[in-house]
N, C-alpha and C positions, 0 to 999 in steps of 0.2 A: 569420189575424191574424199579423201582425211579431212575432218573439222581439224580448225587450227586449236591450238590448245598448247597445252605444254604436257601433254599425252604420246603427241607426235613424234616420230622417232627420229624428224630431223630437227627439232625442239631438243629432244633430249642426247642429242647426240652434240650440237652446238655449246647445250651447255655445260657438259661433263669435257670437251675440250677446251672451254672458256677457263675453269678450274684448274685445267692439267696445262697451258700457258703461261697463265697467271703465275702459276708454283715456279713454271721453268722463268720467268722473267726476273720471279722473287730471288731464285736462287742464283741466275747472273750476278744479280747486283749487289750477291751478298757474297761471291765470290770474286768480281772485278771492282768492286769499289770499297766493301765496307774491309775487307781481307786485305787488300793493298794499301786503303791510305788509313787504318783506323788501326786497325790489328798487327798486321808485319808480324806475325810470329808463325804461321801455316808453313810445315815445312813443304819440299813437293810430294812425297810419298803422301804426305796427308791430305794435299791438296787434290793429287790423284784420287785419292780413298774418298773424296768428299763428293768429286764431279761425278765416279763411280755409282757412289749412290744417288744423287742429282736423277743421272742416265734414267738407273734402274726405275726410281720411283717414279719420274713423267712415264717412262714408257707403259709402267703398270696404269697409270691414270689414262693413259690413251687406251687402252688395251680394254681395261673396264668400261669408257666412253664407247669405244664400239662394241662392245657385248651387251651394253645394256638397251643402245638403239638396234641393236642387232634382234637382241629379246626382243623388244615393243613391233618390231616390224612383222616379226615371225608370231606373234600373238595375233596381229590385226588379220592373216591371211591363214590364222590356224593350222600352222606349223610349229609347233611348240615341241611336238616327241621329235623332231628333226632338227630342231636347232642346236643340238650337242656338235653334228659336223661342221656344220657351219662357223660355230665357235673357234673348234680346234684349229680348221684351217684359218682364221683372222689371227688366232694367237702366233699360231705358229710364222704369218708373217713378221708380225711386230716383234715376236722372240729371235728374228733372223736381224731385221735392220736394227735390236737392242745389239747382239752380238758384236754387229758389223762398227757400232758407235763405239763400244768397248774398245774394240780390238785397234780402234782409233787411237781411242786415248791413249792405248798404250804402247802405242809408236809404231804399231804394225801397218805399213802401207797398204794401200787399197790393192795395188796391182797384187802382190804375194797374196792378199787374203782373196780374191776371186781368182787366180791360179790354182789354189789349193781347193777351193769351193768348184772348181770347175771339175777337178784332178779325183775330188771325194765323190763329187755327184758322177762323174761318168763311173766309178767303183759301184758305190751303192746303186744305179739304177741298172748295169748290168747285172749285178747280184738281186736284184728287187725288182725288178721288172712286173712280175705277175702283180707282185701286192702294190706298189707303187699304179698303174692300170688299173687295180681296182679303186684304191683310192679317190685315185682323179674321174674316175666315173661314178664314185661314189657322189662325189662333190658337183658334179653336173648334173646327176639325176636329182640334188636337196635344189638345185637353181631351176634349172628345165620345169620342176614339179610335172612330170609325165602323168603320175599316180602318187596317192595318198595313204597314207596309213586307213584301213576300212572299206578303201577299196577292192572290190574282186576283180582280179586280174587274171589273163592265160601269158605265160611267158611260150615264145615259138621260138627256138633258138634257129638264127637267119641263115647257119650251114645246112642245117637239114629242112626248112622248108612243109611243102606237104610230103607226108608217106604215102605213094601209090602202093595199097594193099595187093597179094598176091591173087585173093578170090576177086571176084566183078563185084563188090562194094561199094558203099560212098567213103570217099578220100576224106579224113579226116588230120586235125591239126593235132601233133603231137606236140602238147604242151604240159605244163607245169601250170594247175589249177587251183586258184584258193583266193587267200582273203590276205589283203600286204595289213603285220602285224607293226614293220619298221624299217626304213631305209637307212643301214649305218654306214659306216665311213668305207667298210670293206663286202657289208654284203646284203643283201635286200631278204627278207626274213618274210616266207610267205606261210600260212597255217594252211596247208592245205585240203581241199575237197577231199579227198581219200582214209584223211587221217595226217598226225602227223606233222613237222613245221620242216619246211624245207628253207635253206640258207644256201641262196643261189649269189655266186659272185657279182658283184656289181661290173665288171667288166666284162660278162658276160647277157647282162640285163641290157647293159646299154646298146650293145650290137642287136639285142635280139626283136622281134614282133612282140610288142603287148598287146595283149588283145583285152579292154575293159569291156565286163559283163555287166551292163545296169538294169535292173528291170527281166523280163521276161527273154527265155532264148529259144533260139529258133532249132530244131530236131526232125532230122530225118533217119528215118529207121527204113533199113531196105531188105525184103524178104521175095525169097524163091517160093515158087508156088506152081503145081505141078497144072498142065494145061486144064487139066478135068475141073479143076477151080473156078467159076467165072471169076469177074471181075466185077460181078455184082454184089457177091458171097463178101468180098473181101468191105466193099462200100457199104456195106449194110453192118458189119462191125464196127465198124468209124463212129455209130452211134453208144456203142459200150465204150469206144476210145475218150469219145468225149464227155461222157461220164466222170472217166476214170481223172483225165484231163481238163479242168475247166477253165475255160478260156481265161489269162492273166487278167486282161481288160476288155473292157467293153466294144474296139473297133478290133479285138483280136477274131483273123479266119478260122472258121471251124477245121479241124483237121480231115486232109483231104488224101488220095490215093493218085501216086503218081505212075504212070507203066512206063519202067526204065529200059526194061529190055526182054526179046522175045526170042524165045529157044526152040527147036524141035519137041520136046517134053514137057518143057520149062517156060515160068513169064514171071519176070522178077517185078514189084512194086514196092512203091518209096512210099509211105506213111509221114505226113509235113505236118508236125502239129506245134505251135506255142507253149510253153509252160515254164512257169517259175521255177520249177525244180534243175537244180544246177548239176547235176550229175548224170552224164549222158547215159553212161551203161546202165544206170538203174533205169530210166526212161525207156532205154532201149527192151531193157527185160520186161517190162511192165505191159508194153505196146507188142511186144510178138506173143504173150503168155493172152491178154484180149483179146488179139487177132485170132490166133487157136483155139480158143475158147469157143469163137464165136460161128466156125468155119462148121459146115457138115462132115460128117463125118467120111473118110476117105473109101473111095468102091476100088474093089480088086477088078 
């Protein structure tokens, strides 16, 4: 729980619209009392031009009143490089119901102005659809907080799922692997394992599997191995593996040999070992180049 203070963002948020009130009560009363019984000289074009600005400047005071507890909120939960969408979309509220008060004043009925706004919005969101989609998932992935900026994440995109490989393999997750650099309004910015920064739509983020990688990950390497092999040859490697390999932590299992499948020639095993290192295929090449290293040599 927030110590109370005047830190707090509902502190500061109370008191930046106590301020942006105040202004609008001052300016009622300087345009329904001191302007009618004092002055009598406001023509209405001027008086329109006054309430005009009236509008603009409370809405800018409320605007600033929620961006600034909007800031202190997004500081206390260490969202600060993410607060830019967050913003934009609160403005972009207040810049709609400004409009809406404007177009008040100035004799435009309610009904025509949401006919039209209904009339613009079915236009532009058929024409915008994609980016409009990104957006708003933009804007639920900065709320959801799924992942963080610093985070290592695998993005699984949910149409393709796992890929059954062609050879008798372990099924692995095709994904998009790396470190989330930033989650913007239209697209999640990942630096990825391989190299490179990949800029994956947010509307495609939000459908898909994340998979956060924290700490040590789990690796299975699966290799063919002709019958004349035992199965002892291969266990007695497992000691150069975990060499090579040391264990992340202290309750991590030593890496061990799994017999996946048995052929007429052939007997395939799975090598299960822990390690920090985030990059499979290098693991993968590391663990079959030990394994052969360590096998005797093959008899005709």
């Amino acid at each position: 729980m927030d110590p109370p203070g005047p830190g707090r963002p509902i502190w500061i948020l109370a008191r930046d619209l106590l301020v942006a009130l105040v202004l609008a009560v001052g300016l009622f009363v300087i345009f329904a009392v001191v302007n009618v019984r004092l002055l009598h000289g406001f023509t209405a074009p001027e008086v329109l031009l006054l309430e005009v600005g009236a509008v603009v400047l409370v809405s800018f005071l409320v605007a600033r009143a929620i961006t600034n507890a909007t800031n202190a909120l997004l500081r206390r939960h260490g969202l600060v490089p993410r607060g830019h969408a967050v913003r934009l979309f609160l403005n972009l509220l207040i810049a709609t119901g400004t409009a809406l008060a404007l177009c008040k004043l100035a004799g435009v009925s309610a009904e025509s102005i949401f006919i039209g706004a209904g009339f613009t919005g079915i236009v532009l969101g058929l024409a915008s659809q994609t980016v409009l989609s990104n957006v708003f998932a933009g804007m639920l992935l900065v709320f959801a907080d799924p992942f963080r900026p610093g985070d290592h994440v695998g993005i699984v995109a949910g149409a393709y799922g796992v890929w059954p490989p062609s050879y008798p393999h372990e099924p692995f997750l095709p994904m998009y692997s790396g470190t989330v650099e930033d989650v913007g309004l239209t697209y999640t910015v990942i630096a990825l394992d391989t190299g490179g920064v990949a800029k994956i739509p947010n509307g495609l983020v939000i459908q898909a599997l994340v998979v956060l990688r924290r700490g040590a990950g789990l690796h299975r390497v699966r290799m063919t191995f002709p019958r004349t092999v035992p199965l002892e040859s291969v266990e007695a490697a497992l000691a150069e593996v975990a060499r090579e390999f040391p264990p992340p932590s202290a309750d991590a299992p030593p890496p061990r040999v799994e017999v996946a499948d048995l052929a007429v020639a052939t007997w395939d095993g799975v090598v299960v070992l822990w390690s920090d290192d985030r990059d499979a295929e290098a693991v993968r090449d590391r663990v079959i180049r030990t394994v052969l290293s360590r096998l005797p040599p093959a008899t005709s």
